[in-house]
C-alpha positions as CSV (number, residue, x, y, z in Angstrom):
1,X,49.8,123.7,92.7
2,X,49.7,123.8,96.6
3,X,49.7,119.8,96.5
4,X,52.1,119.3,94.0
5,X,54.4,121.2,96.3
6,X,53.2,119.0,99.1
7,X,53.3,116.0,97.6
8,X,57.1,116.6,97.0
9,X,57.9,117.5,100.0
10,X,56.2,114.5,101.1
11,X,58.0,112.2,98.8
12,X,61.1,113.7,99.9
13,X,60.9,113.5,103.8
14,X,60.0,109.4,103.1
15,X,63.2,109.2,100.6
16,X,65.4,110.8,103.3
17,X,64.0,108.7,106.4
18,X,64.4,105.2,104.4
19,X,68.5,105.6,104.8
20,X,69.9,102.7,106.8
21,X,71.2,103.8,110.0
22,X,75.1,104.5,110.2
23,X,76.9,102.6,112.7
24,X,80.7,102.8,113.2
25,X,83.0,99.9,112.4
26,X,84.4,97.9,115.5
27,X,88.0,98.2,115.4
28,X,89.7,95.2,114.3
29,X,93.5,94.2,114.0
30,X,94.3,91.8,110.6
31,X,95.7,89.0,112.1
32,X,98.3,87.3,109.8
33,X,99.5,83.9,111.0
34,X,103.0,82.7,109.7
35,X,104.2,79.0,109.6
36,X,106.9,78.2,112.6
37,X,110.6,79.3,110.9
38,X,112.6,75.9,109.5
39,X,116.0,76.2,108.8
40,X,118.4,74.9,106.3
41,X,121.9,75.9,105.4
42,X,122.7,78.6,102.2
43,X,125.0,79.7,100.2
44,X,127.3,76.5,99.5
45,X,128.9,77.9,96.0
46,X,129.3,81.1,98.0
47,X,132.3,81.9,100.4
48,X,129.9,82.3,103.0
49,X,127.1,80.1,104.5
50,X,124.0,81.3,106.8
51,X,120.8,79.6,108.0
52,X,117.9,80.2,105.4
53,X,114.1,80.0,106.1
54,X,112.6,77.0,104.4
55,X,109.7,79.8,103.2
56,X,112.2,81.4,101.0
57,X,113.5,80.2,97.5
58,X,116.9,81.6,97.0
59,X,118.2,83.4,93.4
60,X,122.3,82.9,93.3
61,X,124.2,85.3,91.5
62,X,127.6,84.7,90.6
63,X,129.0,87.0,92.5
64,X,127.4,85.8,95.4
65,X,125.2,87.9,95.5
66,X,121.7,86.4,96.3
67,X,118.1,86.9,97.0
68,X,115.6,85.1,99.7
69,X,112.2,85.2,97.7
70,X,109.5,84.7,99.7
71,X,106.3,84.2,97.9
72,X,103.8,83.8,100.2
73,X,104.5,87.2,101.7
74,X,105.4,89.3,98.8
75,X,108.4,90.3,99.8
76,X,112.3,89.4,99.6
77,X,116.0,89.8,101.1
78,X,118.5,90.5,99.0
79,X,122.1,90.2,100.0
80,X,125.3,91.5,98.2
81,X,128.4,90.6,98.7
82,X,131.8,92.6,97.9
83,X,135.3,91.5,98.7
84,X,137.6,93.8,101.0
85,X,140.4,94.6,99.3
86,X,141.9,97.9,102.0
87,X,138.3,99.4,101.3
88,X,136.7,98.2,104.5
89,X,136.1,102.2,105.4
90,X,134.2,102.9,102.3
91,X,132.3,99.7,102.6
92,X,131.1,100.4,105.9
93,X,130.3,104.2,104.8
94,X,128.0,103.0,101.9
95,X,126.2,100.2,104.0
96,X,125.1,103.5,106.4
97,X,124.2,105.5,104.0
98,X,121.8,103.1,102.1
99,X,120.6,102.2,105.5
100,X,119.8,106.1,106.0
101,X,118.7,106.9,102.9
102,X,115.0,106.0,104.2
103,X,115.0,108.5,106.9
104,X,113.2,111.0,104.4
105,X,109.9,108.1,104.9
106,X,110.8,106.3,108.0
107,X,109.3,107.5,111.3
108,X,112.7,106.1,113.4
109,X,115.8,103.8,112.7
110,X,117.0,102.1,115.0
111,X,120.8,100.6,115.1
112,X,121.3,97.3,116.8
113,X,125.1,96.3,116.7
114,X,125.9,92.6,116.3
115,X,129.3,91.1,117.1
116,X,129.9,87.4,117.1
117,X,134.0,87.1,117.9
118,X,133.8,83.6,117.8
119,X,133.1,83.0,114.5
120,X,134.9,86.8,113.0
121,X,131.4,88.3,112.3
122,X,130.6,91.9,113.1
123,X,127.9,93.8,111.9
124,X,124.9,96.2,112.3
125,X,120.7,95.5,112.2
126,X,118.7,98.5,110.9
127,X,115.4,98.4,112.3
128,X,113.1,101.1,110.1
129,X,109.9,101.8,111.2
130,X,107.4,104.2,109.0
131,X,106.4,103.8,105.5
132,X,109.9,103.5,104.5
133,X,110.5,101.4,101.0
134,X,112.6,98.9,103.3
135,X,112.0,97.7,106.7
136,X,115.4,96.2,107.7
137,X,118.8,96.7,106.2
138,X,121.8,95.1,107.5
139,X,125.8,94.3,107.0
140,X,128.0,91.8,108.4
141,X,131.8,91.6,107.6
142,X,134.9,89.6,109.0
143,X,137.1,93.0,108.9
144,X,139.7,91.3,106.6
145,X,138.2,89.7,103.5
146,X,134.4,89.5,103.5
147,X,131.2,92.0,103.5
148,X,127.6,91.1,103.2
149,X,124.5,93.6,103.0
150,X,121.3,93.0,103.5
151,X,117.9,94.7,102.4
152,X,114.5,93.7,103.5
153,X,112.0,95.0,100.9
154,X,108.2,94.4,99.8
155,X,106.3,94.6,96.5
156,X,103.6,96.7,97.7
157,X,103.4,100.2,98.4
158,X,105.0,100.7,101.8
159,X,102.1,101.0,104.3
160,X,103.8,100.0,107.8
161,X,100.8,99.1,109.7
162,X,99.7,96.3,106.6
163,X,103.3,94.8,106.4
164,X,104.2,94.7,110.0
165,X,103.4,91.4,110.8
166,X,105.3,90.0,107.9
167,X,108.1,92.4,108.6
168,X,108.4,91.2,112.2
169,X,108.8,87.9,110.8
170,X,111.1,88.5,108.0
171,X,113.0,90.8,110.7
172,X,113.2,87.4,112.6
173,X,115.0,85.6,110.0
174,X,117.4,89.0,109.2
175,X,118.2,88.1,112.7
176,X,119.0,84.7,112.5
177,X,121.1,85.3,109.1
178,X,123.4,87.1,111.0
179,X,124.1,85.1,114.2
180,X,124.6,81.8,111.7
181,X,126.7,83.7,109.2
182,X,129.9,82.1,108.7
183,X,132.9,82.7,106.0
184,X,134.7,80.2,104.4
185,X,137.9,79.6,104.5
């Protein structure tokens, strides 16, 4: 009986010493590398036009509402468009509150005006970070006759740290919708 109970314990101690030794992971950042941004022009049934990212297919509603689909990053920009017709306040009050409605997830929002006299368009960038369900949100409006908004949103579960990259880029072309946005007359 003795060596049966040293046999096992034996048996045991080689069992538990044969375990590969843990070593930690190295840190490591996923590195996500995005074509250079082309440009073409959109929206030419619309009664605006803006500068849209070669990546992206566009969906046209006919209200001119539309959506830049971009495939290769799982993710997509949808714009709306409403007529103003004396409602300009209530527009603007809406556009905030969707834009704030992520505060519950994000870790900070940050408001970046945009005014462009030149061409009439004034608007506002919402830059969310956190696990939010959208990254960016945006409007642009002439005052008088036109309003646009804009939502930046992913197919995934929101995980900020995984999406950044791709956010930064599709934050890029947000950007760059705005400063080329023009109405038509």
């Amino acid at each position: 009986m003795k060596h049966n109970i040293l046999y096992f314990i034996v048996v045991a101690a080689l069992f538990a010493s044969c375990k590969d030794e843990v070593l930690p992971k190295p840190k490591a950042m996923l590195r996500l590398d995005y074509p250079t941004a082309e440009y073409t022009q959109a929206g030419s049934e619309c009664v605006y036009t803006f500068d849209q990212n070669t990546l992206s297919n566009i969906k046209e509603n006919e209200d001119c509402s539309l959506v830049l689909d971009y495939p290769m990053m799982n993710g997509s920009i949808y714009l709306t468009y409403k007529p103003v017709h004396g409602n300009l306040d209530t527009l603007l009050v809406d556009a905030q509150k969707l834009s704030y409605e992520h505060v519950v997830k994000a870790d900070n929002i940050v408001e970046q005006p945009f005014i462009n006299q030149e061409n009439g368009v004034y608007g506002m960038f919402y830059e969310v970070s956190g696990n939010a369900a959208s990254q960016s949100q945006f409007y642009v409006t002439d005052s008088i006759n036109h309003f646009v908004t804009g939502s930046l949103y992913f197919y995934a579960k929101p995980n900020y740290d995984s999406i950044l990259p791709a956010a930064m880029y599709l934050q890029n072309d947000i950007r760059r919708i705005m400063e080329s946005m023009r109405w038509k007359k």
